[in-house]
C-alpha positions in Angstrom: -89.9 180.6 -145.3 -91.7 183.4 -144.0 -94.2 185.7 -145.1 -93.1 188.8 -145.6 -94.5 192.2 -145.7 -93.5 194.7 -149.0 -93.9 198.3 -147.8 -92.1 200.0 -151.0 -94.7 198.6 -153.5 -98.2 198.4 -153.4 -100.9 200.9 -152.2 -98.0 203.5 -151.5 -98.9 204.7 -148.1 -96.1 202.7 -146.6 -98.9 199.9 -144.7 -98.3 196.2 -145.1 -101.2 194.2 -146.8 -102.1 191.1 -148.3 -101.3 192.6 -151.3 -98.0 193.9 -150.3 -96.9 191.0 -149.0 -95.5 187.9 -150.4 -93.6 184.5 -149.3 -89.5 184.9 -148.9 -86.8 182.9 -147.9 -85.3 183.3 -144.5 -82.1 183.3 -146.0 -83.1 186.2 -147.6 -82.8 188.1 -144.1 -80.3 189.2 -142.1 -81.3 187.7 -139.0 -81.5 184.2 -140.9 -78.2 183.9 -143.1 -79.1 180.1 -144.5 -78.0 179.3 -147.5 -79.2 176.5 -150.0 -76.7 173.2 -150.1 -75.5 173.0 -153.8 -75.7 169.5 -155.6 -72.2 169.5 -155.3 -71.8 170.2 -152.1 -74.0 167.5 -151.2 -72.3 165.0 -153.3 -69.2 166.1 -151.5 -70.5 165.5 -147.7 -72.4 162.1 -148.5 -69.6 160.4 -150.5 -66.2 161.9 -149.5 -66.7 163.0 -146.0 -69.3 160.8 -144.5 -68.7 157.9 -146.8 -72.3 157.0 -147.6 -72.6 153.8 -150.3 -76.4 153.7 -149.8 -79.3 155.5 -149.2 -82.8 154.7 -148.2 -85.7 156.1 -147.7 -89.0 154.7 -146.5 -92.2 156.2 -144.9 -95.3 158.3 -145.7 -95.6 160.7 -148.2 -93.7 163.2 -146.1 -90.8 160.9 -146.8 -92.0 160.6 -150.1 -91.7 164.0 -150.8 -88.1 164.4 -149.2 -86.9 162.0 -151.4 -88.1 163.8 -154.7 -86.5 166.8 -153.0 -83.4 165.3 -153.0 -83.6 163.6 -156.5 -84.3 167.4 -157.6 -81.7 169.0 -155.9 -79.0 166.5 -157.3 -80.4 166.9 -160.6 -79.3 165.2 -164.3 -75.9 166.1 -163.3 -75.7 163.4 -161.0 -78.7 161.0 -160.6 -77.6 158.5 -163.0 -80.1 156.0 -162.9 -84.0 155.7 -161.8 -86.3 153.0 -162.2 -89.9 152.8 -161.3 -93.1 150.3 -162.0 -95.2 152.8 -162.8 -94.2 155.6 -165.4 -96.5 158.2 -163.7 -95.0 157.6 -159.8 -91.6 158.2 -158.7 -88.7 156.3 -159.3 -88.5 153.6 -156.6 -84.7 153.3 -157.4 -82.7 155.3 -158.3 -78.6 156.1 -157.8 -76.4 159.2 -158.0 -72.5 159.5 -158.9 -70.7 161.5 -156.8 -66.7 162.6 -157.3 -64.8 161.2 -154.3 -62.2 163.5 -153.9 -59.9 164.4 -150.9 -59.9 168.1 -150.0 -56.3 168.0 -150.0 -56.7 165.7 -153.3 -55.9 167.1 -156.7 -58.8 167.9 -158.9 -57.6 165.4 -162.0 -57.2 162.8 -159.5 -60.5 162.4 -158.3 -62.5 159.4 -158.7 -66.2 158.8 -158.8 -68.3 156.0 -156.8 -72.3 155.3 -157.7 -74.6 155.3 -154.3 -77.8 153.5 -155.4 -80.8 155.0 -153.7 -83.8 153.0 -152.3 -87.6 154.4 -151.9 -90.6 152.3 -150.9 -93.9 153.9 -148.9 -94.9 152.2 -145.5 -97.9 150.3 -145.2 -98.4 151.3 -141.3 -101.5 153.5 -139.7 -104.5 154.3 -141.6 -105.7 157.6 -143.6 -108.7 158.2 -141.7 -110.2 157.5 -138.3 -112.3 155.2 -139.2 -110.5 153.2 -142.2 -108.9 149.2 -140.9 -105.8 149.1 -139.4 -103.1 148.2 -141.8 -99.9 146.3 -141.1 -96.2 147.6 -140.6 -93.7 145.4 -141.9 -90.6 145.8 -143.5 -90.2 144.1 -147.0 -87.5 141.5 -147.6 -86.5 143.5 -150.2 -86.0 146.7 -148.0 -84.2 144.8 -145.2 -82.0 143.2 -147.9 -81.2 146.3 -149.2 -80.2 148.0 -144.7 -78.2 145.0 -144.5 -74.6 145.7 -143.7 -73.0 143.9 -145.8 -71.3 146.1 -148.4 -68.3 146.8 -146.0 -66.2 144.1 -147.6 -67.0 144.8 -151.1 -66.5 148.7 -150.8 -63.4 148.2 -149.0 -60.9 148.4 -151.8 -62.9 152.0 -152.9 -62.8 153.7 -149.9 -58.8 152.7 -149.9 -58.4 154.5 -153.1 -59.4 157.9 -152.0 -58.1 157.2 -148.3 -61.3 157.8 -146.5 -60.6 155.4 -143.0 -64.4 156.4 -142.2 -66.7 152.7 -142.4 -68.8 152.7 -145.5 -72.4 154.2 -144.3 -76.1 153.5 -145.2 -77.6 157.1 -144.8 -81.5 155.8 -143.9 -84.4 158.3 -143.7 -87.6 156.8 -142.2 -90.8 158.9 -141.1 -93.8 157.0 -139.0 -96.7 158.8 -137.7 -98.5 160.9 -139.7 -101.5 158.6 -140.5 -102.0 157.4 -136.8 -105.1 158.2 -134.8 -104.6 156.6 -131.8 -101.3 155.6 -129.4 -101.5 152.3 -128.9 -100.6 151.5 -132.7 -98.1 154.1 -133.0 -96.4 152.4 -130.0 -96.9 149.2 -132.1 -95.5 149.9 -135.3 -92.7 151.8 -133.7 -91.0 148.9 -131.6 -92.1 146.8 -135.0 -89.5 149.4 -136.7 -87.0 148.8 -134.3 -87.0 145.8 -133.5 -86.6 145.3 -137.5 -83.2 147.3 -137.6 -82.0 145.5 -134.5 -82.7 142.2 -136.3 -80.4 143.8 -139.8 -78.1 144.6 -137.8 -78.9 148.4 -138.2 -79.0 149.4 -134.5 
């Protein structure tokens, strides 16, 4: 995004201002010709061509936020399932059903596998300066879920739709953002991977 200035409205003499200026896509411009993944589209690349079976996230609220971007962007038409503790706070699982199909597959013989989705917050860093130290751990229940052992069970589905690509877990983590000093950043982080070498998840 970029703000951008609106010369053909405004106060008419042909002058950028405030007023004449509002927030647009880059893809809007020439010089940035993005375009916006479709649902579909992302269904496509995380199921059929990278073979994803699970998705996690788990971080601050940055991460927090990329996850209710995804769950938005995949919409009713393929989140299937969310669960969460608290009515008011986001669903801390949730799964989506994406169409597994070949590109050289026909349409009507397409299948459909379910990748259940995984959210918790870290407990790492500290909000402000002066706040206690809190500790960085990875729940049972998160490193149960990273294990890598779905590959036997999902071997028979990714034979159906001949995909010879290993079943993937798609992880998104984000540390750092409530740190104020080095020394735990450095902590935490070897405490992270040292946690995925110990899964398994290297």
């Amino acid at each position: 995004w970029r703000w951008a200035a609106r010369t053909d409205r405004g106060n008419g003499n042909g002058n950028a201002t405030d007023a004449t200026a509002e927030w647009e896509s880059e893809s809007e411009s020439e010089f940035y010709p993005l375009r916006v993944t479709t649902a579909e589209e992302m269904c496509h690349l995380l199921a059929s061509k990278l073979n994803v079976r699970k998705i996690a996230f788990y971080g601050d609220s940055l991460t927090m936020s990329q996850y209710e971007s995804f769950l938005n962007l995949m919409g009713t038409s393929f989140v299937t399932s969310s669960f969460s503790e608290n009515p008011s706070s986001l669903p801390s699982r949730s799964s989506i059903a994406c169409p597994t199909m070949d590109d050289d597959e026909d349409e009507n013989a397409s299948s459909s596998i379910t990748i259940p989705i995984f959210m918790q917050k870290d407990t790492g860093g500290s909000y402000r300066p002066q706040d206690p130290r809190t500790e960085y751990y990875f729940s049972e229940e998160l490193r149960s879920f990273l294990r890598d052992d779905d590959r036997d069970n999902h071997r028979h589905n990714t034979n159906n739709h001949r995909n010879d690509t290993p079943p993937r877990t798609l992880a998104i983590f984000n540390i750092g953002a409530h740190y104020h000093n080095t020394t735990w950043y450095h902590q935490d982080m070897r405490i992270l991977l040292h946690s995925l070498q110990r899964i398994g998840r290297t």
